[in-house]
C-alpha positions in Angstrom: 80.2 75.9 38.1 82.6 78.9 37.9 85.5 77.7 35.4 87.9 79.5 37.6 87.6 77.1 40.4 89.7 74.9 38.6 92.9 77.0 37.9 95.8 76.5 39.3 99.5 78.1 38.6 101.8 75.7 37.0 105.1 76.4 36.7 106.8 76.7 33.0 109.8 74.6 34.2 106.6 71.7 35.0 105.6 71.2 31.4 107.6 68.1 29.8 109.2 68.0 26.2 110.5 65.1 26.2 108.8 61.5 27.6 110.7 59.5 30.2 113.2 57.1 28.4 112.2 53.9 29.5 108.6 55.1 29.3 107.4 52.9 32.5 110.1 54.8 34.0 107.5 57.7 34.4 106.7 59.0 38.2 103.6 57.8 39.4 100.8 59.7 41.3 98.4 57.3 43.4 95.4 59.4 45.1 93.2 56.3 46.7 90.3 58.4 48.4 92.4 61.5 49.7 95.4 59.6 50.6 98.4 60.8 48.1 101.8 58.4 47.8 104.4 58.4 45.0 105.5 55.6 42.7 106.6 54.7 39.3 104.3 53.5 36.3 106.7 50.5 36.5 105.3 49.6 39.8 101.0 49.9 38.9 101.2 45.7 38.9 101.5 46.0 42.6 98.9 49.0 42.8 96.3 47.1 41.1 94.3 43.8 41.7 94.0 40.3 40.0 90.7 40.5 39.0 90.8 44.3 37.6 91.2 45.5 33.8 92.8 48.2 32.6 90.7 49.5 29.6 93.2 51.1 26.6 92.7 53.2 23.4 94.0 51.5 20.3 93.7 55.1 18.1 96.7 56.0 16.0 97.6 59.2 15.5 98.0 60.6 12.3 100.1 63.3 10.5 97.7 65.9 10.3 99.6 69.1 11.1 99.9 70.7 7.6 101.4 74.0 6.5 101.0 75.6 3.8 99.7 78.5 1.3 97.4 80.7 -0.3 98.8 83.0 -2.8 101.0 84.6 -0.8 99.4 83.7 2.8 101.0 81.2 5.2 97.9 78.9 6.0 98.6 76.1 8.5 95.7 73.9 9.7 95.4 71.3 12.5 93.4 68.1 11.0 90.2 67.8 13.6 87.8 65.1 12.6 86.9 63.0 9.6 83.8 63.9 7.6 84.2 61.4 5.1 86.8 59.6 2.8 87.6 63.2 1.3 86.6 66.0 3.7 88.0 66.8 7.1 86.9 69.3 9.8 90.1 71.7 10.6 91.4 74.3 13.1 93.1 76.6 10.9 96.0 79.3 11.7 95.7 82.5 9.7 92.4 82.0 9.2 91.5 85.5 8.2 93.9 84.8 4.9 91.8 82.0 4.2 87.5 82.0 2.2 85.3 79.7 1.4 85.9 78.2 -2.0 89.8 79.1 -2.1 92.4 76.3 -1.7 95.5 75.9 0.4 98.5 74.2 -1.5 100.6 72.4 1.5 103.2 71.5 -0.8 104.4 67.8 -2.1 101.5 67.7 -4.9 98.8 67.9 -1.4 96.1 70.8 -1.6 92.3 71.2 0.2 89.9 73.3 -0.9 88.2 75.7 1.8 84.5 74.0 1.6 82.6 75.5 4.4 83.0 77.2 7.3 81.7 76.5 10.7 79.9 78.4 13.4 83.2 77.7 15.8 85.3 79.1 13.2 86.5 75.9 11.5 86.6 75.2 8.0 85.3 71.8 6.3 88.4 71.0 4.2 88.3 68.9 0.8 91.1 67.4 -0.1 92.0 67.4 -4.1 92.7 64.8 -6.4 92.2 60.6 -6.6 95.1 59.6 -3.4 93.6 58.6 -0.2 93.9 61.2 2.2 96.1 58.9 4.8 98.6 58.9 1.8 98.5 62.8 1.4 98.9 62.9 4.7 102.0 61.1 5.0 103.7 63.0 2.3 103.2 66.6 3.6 101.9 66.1 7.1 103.6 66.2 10.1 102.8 64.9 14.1 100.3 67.4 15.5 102.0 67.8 18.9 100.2 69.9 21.5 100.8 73.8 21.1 102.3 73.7 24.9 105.0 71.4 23.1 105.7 72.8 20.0 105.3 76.3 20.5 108.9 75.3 22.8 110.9 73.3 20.5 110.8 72.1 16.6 108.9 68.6 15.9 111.5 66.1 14.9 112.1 62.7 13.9 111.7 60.9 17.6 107.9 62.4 17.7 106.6 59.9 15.7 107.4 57.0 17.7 107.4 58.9 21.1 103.8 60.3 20.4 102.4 57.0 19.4 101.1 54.8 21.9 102.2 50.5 21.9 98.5 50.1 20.9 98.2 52.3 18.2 96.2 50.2 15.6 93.5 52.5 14.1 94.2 55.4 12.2 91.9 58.9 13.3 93.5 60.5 16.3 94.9 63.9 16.0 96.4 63.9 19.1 97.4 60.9 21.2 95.8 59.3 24.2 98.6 60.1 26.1 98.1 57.7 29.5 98.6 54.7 27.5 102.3 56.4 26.4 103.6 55.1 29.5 103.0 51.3 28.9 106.2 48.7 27.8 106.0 45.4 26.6 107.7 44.8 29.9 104.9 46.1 32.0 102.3 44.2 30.5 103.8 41.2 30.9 104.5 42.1 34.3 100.7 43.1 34.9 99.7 39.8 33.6 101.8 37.7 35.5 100.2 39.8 38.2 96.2 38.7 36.9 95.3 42.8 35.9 93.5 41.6 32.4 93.4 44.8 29.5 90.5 45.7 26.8 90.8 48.1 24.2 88.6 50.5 22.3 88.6 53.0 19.6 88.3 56.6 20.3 89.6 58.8 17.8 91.3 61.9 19.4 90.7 65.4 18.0 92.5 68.6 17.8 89.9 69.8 20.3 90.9 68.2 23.0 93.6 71.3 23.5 91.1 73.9 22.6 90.8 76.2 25.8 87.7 76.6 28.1 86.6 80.6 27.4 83.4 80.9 29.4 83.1 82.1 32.8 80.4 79.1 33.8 81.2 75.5 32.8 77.3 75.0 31.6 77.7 77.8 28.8 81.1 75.6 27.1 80.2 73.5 23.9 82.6 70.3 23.9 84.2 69.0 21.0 82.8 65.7 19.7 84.9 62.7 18.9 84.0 59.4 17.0 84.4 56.2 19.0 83.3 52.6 18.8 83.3 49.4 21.3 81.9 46.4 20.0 79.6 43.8 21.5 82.3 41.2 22.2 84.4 44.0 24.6 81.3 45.3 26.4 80.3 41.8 27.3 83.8 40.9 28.2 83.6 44.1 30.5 80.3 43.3 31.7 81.6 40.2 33.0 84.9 41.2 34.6 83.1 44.2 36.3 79.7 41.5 37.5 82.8 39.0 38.7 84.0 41.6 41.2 86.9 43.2 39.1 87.5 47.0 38.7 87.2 48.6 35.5 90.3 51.1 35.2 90.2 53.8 32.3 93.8 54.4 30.6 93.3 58.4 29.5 90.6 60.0 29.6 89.4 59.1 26.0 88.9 55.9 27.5 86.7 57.1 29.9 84.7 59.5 28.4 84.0 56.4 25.5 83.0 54.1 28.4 80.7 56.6 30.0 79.1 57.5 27.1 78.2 53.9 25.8 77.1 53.1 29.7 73.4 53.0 30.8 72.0 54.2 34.3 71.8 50.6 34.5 75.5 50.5 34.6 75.7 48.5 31.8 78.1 48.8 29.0 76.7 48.5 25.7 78.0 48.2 21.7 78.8 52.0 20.6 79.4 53.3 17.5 79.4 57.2 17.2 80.4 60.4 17.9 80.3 61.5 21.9 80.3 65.1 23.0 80.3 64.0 26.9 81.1 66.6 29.2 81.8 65.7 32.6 82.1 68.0 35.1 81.8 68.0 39.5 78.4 66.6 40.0 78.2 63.7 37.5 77.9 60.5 38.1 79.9 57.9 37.2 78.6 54.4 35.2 81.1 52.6 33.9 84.5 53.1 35.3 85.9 52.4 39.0 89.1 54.5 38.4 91.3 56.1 35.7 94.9 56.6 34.8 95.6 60.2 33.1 98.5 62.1 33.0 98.6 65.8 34.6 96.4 68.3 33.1 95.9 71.9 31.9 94.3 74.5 34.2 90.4 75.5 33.6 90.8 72.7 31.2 87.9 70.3 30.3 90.1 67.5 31.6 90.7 69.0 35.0 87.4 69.2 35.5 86.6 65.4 34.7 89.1 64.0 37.3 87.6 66.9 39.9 84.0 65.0 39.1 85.8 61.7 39.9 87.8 62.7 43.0 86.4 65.9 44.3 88.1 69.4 43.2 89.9 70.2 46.5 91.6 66.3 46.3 92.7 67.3 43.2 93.7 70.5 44.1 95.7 68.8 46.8 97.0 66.2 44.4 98.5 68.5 42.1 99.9 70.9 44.5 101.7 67.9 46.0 102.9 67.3 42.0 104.1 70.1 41.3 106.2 70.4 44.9 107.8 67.1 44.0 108.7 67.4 40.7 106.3 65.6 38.6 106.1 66.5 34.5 102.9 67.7 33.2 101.0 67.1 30.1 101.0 64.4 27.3 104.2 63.6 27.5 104.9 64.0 31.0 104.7 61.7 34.2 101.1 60.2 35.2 98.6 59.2 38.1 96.0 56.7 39.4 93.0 57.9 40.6 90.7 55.3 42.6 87.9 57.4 44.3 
């Protein structure tokens, strides 16, 4: 498909900076079929069923926006994926500066060699020294906040708690999986009461996530690949609650791109422990899921073009149009909606 069938103009003014304060506060899209109304993440308990589960991603993002220098080069790089315990894959800024076999000293005894560089233009970085690179990390890194954010405002103290989600429990993401920002202890305990049951996974965000689609056809783009894992106790638990009648709802798209990738034609979910470079576009069909939860989305992005597969292009189309008329807040740390095809 043409990648400019899914651009759309988005106001400046749209884009959020700041997350709704209380974060269940946060408007509330629901598109059921083609039918549009407007709610607040506080209300999804009545929007949902007994019997259905919301599936979460327990990632935790990490500080892995560094900046730093080689001889007298400003080198900044944006932390992508793990290789191993030393080595990371990185998007770097001033790359041109910056050869294989030199090393970038980010300050606060943290440096990284330049080990190899890829075909997409990253470099393979090796970091130096005995530390553990999560302790590195936390001395000289900072929260890698989308480029739509921080190219507006400075990254500050607040950022750390408002870009980590209530189930962040295992270290790897880069950037956040953002639908599950909008979740209190309050609405859980309110979906609960209300029988919606909740599952989590692991699906370790990367920096690619924001990188922009620059082909003309949607076959021709290469899609990042993430490392994810659901184990045999959650995809029998899912198994179950999806055989018993219940509806499987994806929080983010991570989610949903882990659950498709670890699902059979059969439709069943299986253990998965791997990278997935699942690309999902109008035309595919779907396994696993029976409706997501994502926030708004970038134009010609990857991530339009996965809720135009679920719901059809010119419902979503429709759906943000409507948005954008009534005021909703785009992007990770804007409002959200509830897609049930």
């Amino acid at each position: 498909m043409r990648v400019d069938l899914f651009d759309f103009d988005l106001p400046p003014e749209s884009i959020a900076l700041r997350p709704a304060v209380p974060r269940d506060s946060a408007k509330l899209l629901q598109v059921s079929g083609n039918r549009l109304s407007d709610h607040l993440v506080s209300e999804l308990p009545g929007l949902l069923g007994p019997d259905d589960i919301l599936v979460f991603n327990d990632t935790r993002v990490i500080p892995a926006q560094l900046t730093g220098t080689r001889g007298d080069a400003r080198i900044g790089a944006t932390l992508h994926k793990r290789v191993d315990l030393r080595r990371w894959q990185a998007f770097i800024r001033n790359a041109k500066r910056l050869r294989v076999g030199e090393s970038v000293d980010f300050g606060k005894d943290v440096s990284a060699e330049a080990e190899a560089k890829l075909d997409d233009g990253s470099f393979i970085l090796r970091f130096l020294g005995d530390e553990p690179v999560e302790l590195l990390l936390e001395r000289a890194g900072t929260m890698p906040l989308p480029p739509y954010i921080a190219s507006k405002r400075a990254i500050d103290e607040r950022d750390a708690s408002d870009y980590q989600t209530m189930f962040a429990r295992e270290k790897g993401a880069v950037a956040a999986p953002t639908a599950a920002l909008h979740f209190t202890d309050a609405l859980l305990q309110s979906l609960t009461a209300a029988g919606v049951g909740s599952e989590t996974l692991t699906l370790h965000v990367g920096a690619g996530t924001f990188l922009p689609v620059k082909v003309d056809e949607t076959d021709d783009h290469r899609m990042h690949s993430e490392w994810g894992r659901i184990d045999g106790a959650t995809a029998d638990r899912l198994n179950s609650a999806r055989a018993a009648g219940g509806r499987l709802i994806a929080v983010g798209t991570t989610s949903l791109r882990l659950l498709e990738s670890a699902t059979g034609a059969d439709g069943i979910i299986r253990p998965f422990e791997g990278d997935t470079d699942i690309f999902i576009t109008p035309g595919y069909r779907f396994r696993a899921i029976d409706g997501l939860m994502t926030n708004f989305h970038l134009p010609k992005s990857t991530l339009f073009m996965l809720v135009s597969a679920l719901m059809g292009l010119e419902t979503m189309q429709a759906a943000y149009a409507h948005a954008i008329a009534g005021g909703y807040r785009f992007y990770s740390y804007g409002d959200s909606s509830l897609l049930l095809p």
